[in-house]
C-alpha positions in Angstrom: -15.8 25.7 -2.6 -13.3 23.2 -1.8 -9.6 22.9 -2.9 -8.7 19.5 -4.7 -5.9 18.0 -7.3 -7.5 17.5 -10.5 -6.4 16.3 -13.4 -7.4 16.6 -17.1 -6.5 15.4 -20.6 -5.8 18.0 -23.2 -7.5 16.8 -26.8 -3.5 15.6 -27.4 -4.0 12.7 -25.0 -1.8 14.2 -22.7 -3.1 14.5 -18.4 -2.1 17.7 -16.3 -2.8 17.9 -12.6 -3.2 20.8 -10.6 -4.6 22.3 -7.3 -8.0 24.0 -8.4 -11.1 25.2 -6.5 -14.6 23.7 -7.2 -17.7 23.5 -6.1 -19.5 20.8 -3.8 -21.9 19.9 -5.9 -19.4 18.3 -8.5 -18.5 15.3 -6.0 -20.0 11.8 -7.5 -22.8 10.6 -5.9 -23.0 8.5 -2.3 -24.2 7.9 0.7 -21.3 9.8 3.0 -19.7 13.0 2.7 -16.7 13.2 4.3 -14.6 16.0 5.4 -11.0 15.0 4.5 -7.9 15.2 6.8 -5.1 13.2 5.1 -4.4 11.0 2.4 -1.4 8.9 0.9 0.5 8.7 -1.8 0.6 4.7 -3.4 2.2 3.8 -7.0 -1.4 3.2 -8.2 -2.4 7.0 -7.2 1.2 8.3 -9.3 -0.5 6.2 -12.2 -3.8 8.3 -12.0 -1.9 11.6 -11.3 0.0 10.9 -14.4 -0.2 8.9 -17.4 -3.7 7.2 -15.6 -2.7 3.5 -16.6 -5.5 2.4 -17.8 -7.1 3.3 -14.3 -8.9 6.5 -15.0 -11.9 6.3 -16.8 -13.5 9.5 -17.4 -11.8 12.9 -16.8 -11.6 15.8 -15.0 -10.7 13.4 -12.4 -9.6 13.8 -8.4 -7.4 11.0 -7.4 -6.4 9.5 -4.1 -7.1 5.8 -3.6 -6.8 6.2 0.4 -8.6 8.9 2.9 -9.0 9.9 6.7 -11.3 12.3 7.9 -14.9 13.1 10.1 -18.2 12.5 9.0 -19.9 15.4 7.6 -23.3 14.2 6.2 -24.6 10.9 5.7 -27.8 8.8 4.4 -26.6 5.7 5.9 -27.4 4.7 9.5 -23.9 3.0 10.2 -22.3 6.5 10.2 -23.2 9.8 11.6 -21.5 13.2 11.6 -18.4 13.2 13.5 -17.6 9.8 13.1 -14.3 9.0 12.0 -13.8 6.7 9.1 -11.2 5.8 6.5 -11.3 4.6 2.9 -8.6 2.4 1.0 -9.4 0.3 -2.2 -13.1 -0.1 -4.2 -11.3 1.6 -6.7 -11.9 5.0 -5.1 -9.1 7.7 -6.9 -9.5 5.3 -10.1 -12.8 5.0 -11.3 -14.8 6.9 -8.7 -13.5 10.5 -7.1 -10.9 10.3 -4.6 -9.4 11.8 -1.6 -7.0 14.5 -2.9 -9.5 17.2 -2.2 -10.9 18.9 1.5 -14.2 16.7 0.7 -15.1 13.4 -0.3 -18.6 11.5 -1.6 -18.6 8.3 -1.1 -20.7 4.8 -0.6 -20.8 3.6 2.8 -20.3 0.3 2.5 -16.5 1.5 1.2 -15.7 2.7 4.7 -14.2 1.4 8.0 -14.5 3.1 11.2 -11.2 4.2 12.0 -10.1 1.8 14.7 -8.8 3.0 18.5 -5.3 3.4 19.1 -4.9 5.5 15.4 -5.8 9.2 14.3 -6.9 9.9 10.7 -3.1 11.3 10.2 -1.6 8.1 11.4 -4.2 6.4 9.5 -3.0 7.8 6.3 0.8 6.9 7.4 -0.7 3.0 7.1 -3.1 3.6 3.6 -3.4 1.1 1.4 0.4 0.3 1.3 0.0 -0.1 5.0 -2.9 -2.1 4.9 -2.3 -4.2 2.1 1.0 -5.2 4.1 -0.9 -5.8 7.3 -3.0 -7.8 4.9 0.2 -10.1 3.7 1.1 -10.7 7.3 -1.7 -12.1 8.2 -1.8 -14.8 5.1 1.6 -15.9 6.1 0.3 -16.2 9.9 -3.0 -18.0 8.6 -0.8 -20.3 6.4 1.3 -21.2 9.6 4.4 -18.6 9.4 5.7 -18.2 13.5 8.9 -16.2 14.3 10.4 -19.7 15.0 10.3 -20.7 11.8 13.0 -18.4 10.6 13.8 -15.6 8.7 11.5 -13.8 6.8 12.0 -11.7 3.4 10.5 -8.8 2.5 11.4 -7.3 -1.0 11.1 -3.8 -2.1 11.8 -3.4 1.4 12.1 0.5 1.7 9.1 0.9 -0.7 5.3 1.9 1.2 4.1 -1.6 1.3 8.1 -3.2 2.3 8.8 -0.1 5.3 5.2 -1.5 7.1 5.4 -4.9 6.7 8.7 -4.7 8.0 8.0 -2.9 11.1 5.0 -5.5 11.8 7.1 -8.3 11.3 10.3 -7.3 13.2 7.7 -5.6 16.2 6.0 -9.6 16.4 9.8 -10.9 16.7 10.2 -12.1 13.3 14.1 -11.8 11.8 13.3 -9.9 8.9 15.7 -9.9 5.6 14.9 -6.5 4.0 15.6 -6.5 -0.1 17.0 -3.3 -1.3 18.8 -1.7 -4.4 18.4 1.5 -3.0 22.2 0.9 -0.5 21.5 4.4 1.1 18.1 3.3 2.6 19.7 0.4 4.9 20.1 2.6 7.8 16.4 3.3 7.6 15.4 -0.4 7.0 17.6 -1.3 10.2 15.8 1.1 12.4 12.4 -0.2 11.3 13.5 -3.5 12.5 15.1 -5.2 9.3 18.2 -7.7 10.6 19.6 -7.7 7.7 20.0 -6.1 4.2 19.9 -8.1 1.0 21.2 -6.3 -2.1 18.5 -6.4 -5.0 21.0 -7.8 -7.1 21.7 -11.0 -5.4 17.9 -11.7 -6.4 17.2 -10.2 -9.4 18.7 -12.3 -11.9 17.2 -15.5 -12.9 18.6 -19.0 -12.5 18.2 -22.0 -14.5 17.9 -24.2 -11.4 14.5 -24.4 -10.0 15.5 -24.8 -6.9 18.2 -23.7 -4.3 19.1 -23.9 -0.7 15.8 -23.5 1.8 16.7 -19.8 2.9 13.0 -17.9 3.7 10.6 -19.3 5.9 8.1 -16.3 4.5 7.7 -14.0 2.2 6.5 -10.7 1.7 7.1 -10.0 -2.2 6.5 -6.1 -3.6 8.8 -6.9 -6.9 7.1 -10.1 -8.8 8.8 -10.6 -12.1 12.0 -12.2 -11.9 13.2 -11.7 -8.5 9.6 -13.6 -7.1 10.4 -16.5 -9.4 14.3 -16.8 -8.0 12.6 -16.2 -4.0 10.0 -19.4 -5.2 13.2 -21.6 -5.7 14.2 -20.2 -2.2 11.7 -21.0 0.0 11.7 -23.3 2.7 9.5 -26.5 2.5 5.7 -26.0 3.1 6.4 -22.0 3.2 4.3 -19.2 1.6 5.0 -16.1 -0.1 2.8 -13.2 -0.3 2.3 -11.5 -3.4 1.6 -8.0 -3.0 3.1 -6.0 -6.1 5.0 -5.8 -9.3 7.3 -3.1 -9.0 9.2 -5.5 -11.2 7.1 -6.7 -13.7 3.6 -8.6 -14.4 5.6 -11.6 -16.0 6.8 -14.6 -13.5 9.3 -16.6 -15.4 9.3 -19.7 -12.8 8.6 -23.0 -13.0 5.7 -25.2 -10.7 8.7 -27.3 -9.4 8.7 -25.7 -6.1 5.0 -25.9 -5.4 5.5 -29.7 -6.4 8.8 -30.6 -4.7 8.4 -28.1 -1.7 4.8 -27.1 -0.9 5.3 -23.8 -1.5 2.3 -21.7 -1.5 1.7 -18.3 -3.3 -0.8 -16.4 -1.9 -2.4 -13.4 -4.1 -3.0 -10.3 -1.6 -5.5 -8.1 -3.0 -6.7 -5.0 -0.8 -9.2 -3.5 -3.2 -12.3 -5.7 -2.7 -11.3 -7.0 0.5 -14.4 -8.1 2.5 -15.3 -5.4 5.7 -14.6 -8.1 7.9 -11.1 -8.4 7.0 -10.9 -5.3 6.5 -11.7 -4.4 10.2 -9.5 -7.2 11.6 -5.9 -6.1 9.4 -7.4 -2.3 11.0 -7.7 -3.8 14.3 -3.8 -5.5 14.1 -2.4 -2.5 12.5 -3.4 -0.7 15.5 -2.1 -3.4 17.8 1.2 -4.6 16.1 2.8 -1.6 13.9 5.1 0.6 16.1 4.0 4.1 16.6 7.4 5.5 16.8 8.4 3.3 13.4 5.5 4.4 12.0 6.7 7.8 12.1 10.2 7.3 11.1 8.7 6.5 7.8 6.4 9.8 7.4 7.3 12.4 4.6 5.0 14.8 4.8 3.4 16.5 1.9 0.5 19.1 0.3 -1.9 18.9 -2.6 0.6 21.3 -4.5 3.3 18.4 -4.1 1.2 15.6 -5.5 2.4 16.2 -8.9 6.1 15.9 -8.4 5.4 12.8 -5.8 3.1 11.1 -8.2 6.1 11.1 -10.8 8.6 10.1 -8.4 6.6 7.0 -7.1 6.1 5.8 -10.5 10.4 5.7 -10.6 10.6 4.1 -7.3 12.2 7.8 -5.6 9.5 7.6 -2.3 11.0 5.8 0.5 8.7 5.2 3.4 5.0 6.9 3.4 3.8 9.6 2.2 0.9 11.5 4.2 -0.7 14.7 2.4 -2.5 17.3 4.2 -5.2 18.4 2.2 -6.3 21.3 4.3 -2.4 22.8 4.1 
């Protein structure tokens, strides 16, 4: 038997999650069984522990979208037991069983071998929030961002995704503008490296003017709706932003003038099908360019019995920084 969150819908329509016991032979079917160590906590994974968003298909269900652990049996000759390996994205926690539970089934081709220079705990610190940052960084690099460029935003700074890619960016010698409407978090956005706060509310409101003085030489956006619109009109000429999230809304009430007048560039990040080659190089820069000792500034720890209350408070934007659950605690 192996401990695990699971949830279930009641014939109301309403989910419940709890910490149950069950048996092995309910994992899905794959190629890799993996003994788990640590998992995350991302918004999509408070959608599945709750209301499910459209992202659960079939219940019971065991969420967790990201996992670290050791290789415990596999039918695949890339892996063998004892390897280390972790899993974000391929819709893993959503559609197929995920890693809040000691045990995980899986395909192989959905894993990466964790990379030198992290352990499975660590590993979980990044997840997908990490990764998908790591992800965003790279874009901007690969679309000609350099620290002499100038200043970079990040919005949603103090969020999973923000609290990484700030780290990266500060840690490579970027100045990094850090958007935040939480005022109590700038402390912790200083000490991952931000060199400066912005206020949400200088960005959040709409303008009628397409465009405004060049301020951002890059982008990392978390927010979307309105606030990614107002940072388009923002952006220096020939600049990108990376689109990462929409904390603030699916809608982007913009117009294409800064695309025509100033080359802007939007660049869609998405970390769920990500090839495994890119997949192994953001890995393989994680482990070289994200601080250690900012990576832990940014840990809360946390247990299965906690995923509840967590999932809810993600969904309301209350998690600051990274969540890493020990599902053997």
């Amino acid at each position: 038997m192996i401990k695990a969150l699971v949830v279930e819908k009641g014939e109301d329509g309403k989910t419940s999650a709890g910490v149950q016991e069950i048996g092995e032979d309910r994992l899905p079917e794959g190629d890799v069984t993996v003994a788990v160590e640590y998992s995350t906590v991302n918004y999509k994974d408070g959608l599945c522990i709750g209301p499910g968003g459209g992202l659960v298909r079939n219940y019971p269900h065991v969420p967790g979208i990201d996992f670290a652990g050791t290789v415990e049996a596999s039918d695949d000759a890339r892996y063998k037991p004892g390897d280390k390996v972790v899993l974000t994205g391929w819709r893993v926690g959503e559609v197929h069983w995920g890693g809040y539970a000691q045990k995980a089934r899986v395909k192989a081709d959905w894993l990466v071998p964790l990379p030198e220079g992290l352990d499975s705990r660590q590993a979980m610190a990044v997840g997908t929030a990490g990764f998908t940052a790591m992800l965003a960084v790279m874009a901007l690099e690969d679309h000609g961002l350099t620290p002499e460029n100038g200043e970079v935003l990040v919005t949603g700074a103090a969020g999973g995704v923000g609290s990484v890619a700030t780290a990266i960016l500060a840690n490579l010698g970027y100045a990094v503008a850090g958007v935040t409407g939480r005022p109590e978090t700038a402390d912790y956005l200083t000490g991952l490296g931000a060199s400066r706060i912005v206020p949400r509310e200088e960005l959040s409101e709409t303008t009628k003017r397409p465009l405004e003085a060049e301020t951002w030489a890059g982008c990392v956006d978390a927010v979307g709706g309105a606030m990614l619109a107002r940072v388009l009109g923002q952006m220096k000429y020939g600049a990108s932003v990376a689109a990462v999230g929409l904390a603030g809304g699916a809608g982007l009430p913009a117009t294409v003038i800064p695309f025509l007048l100033r080359g802007v560039n939007l660049l869609g990040i998405d970390s769920v099908m990500q090839p495994y080659d890119n997949r192994v190089r953001a890995w393989g820069r994680i482990a070289r360019d994200l601080p250690m000792d900012k990576l832990e500034a940014m840990i809360q720890p946390a247990t299965l019995a906690d995923l509840p209350g967590l999932g809810a408070d993600i969904l309301q934007g209350q998690v600051k920084g990274r969540v890493v659950v020990d599902v053997n605690a």
